[in-house]
C-alpha positions as CSV (number, residue, x, y, z in Angstrom):
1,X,11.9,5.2,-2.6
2,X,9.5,7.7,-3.7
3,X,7.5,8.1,-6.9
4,X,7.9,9.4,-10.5
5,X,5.1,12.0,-10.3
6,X,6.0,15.5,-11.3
7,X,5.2,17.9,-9.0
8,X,5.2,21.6,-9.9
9,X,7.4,24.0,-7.1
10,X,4.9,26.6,-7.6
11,X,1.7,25.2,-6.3
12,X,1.9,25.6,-2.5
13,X,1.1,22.0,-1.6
14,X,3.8,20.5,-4.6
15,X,6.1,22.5,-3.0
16,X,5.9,20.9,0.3
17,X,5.5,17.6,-0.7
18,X,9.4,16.2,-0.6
19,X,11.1,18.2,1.9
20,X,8.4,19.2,4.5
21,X,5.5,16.4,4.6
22,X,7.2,13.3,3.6
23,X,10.6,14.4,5.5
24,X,9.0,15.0,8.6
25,X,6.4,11.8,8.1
26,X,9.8,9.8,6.8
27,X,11.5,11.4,10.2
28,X,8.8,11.5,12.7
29,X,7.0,8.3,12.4
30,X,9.2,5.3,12.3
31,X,11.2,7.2,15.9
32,X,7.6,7.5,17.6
33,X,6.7,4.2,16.6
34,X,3.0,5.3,15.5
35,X,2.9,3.5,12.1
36,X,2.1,-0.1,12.7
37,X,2.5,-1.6,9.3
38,X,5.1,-1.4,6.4
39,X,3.6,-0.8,2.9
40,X,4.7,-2.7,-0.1
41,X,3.4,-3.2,-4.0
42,X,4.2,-6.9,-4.7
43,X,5.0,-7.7,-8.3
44,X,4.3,-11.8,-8.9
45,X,5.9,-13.4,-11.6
46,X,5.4,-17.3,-12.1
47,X,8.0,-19.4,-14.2
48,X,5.2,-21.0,-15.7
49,X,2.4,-19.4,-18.2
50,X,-0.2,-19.1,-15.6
51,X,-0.3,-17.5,-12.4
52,X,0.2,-20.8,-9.9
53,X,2.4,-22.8,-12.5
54,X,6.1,-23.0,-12.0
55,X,8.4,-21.4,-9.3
56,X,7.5,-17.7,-8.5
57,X,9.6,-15.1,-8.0
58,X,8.3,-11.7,-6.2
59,X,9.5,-8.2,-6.4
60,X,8.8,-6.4,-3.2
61,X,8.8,-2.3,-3.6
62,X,8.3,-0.4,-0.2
63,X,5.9,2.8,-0.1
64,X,8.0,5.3,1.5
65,X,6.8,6.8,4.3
66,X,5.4,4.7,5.8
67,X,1.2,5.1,5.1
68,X,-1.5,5.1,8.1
69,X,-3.6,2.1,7.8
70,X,-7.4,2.7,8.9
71,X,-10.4,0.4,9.4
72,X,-8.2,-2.5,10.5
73,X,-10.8,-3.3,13.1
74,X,-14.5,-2.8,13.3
75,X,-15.6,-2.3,9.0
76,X,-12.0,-3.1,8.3
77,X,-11.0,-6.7,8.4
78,X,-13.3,-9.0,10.1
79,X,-13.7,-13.2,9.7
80,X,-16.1,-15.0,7.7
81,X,-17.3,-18.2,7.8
82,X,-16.5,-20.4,5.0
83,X,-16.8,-23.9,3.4
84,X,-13.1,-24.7,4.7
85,X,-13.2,-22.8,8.1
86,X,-12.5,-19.4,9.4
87,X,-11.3,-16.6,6.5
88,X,-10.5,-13.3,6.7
89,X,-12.4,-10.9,4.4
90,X,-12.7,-6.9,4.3
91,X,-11.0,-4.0,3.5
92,X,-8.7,-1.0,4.8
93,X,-8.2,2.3,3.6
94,X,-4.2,3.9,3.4
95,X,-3.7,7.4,4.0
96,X,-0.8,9.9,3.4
97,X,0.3,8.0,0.8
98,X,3.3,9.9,-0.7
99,X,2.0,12.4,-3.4
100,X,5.0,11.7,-5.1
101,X,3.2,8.2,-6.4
102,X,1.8,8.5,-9.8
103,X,-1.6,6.8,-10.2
104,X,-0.1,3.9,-12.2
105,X,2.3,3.3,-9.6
106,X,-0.8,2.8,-7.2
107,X,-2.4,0.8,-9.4
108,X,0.2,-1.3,-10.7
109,X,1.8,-2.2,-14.1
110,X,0.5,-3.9,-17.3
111,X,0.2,-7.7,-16.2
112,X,1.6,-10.6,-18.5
113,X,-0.6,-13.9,-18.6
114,X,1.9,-15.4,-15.6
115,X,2.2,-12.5,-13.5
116,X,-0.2,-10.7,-10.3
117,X,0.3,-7.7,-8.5
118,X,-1.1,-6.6,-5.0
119,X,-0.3,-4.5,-1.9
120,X,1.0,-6.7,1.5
121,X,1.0,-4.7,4.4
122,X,3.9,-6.3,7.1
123,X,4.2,-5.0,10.6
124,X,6.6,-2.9,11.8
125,X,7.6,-2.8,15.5
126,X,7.7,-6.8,16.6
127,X,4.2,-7.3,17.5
128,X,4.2,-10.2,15.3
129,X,1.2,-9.1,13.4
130,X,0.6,-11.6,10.4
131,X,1.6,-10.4,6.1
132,X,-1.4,-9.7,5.0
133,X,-1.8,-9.5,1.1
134,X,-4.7,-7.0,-0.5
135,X,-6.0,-6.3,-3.8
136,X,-7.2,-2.3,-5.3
137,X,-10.7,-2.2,-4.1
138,X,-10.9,0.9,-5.9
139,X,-9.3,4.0,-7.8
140,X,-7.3,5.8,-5.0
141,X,-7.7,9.4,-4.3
142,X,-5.5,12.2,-4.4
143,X,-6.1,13.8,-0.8
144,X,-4.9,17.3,-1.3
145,X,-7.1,18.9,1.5
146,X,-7.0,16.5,4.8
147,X,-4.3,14.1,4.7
148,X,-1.8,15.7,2.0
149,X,-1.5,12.0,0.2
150,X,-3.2,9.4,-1.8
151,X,-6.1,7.4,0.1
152,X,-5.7,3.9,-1.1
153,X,-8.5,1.5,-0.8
154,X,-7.6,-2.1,-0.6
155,X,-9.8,-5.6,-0.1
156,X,-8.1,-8.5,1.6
157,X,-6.6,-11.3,-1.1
């Protein structure tokens, strides 16, 4: 489901934004099998009046397309040594994000005392790659020259 934003049909790129790029991304990359991962906003809401008291219930919104996740490897995600064992710690970047997201919809609602909101990214072709849950590591970009979508930079939860 795409965004709220309000794009205007008279700037060039605005224009293209529905039909042309995210049609043809929406078309073209799930039948060549190039995106990897499934993107989702995850909204958190525990029964309880903190986060981590009482059942939880989670509303799971996909970003459609689907975005290209960069710096998996290498800078990306890597594993860290701590007091318990092994844990995963890093970040990756999401491009072509749909330009139809509003900022607030990349960032994520006003949070009640008992709620948490985050990105998961899920895979998408059977390789069995683990959910893996991230965090806003930063304001995202609007990427109107190179990639023609948000860049969204996420930290591992």
């Amino acid at each position: 489901m795409p965004g709220t934003a309000i794009l205007d049909p008279d700037v060039l790129v605005d224009s293209l934004i529905t039909d042309v790029i995210d049609g043809l991304r929406e078309d073209l990359h799930p039948q060549f099998g190039v995106r990897a991962f499934r993107a989702f906003t995850v909204l958190r809401t525990w029964s309880g009046r903190i986060p981590g008291d009482g059942a939880v219930t989670e509303v799971e919104t996909e970003i459609r397309p689907q975005p290209l996740v960069k710096e998996w490897g290498g800078s990306g995600l890597h594993r860290t040594l701590e007091p318990c064992g092994l844990d995963e710690a890093g970040s990756v970047t999401l491009a072509e994000v749909s330009l139809t997201y509003t900022e607030a919809e990349i960032m994520g609602p006003a949070l009640a005392r008992n709620q948490q909101w985050f990105w998961r990214l899920a895979e998408a072709h059977g390789q069995a790659t683990r959910t893996r849950d991230f965090l806003i590591d930063k304001p995202p970009y609007p990427d109107r020259i190179k990639d023609m979508g948000w860049a969204v930079y996420l930290r591992r939860a």
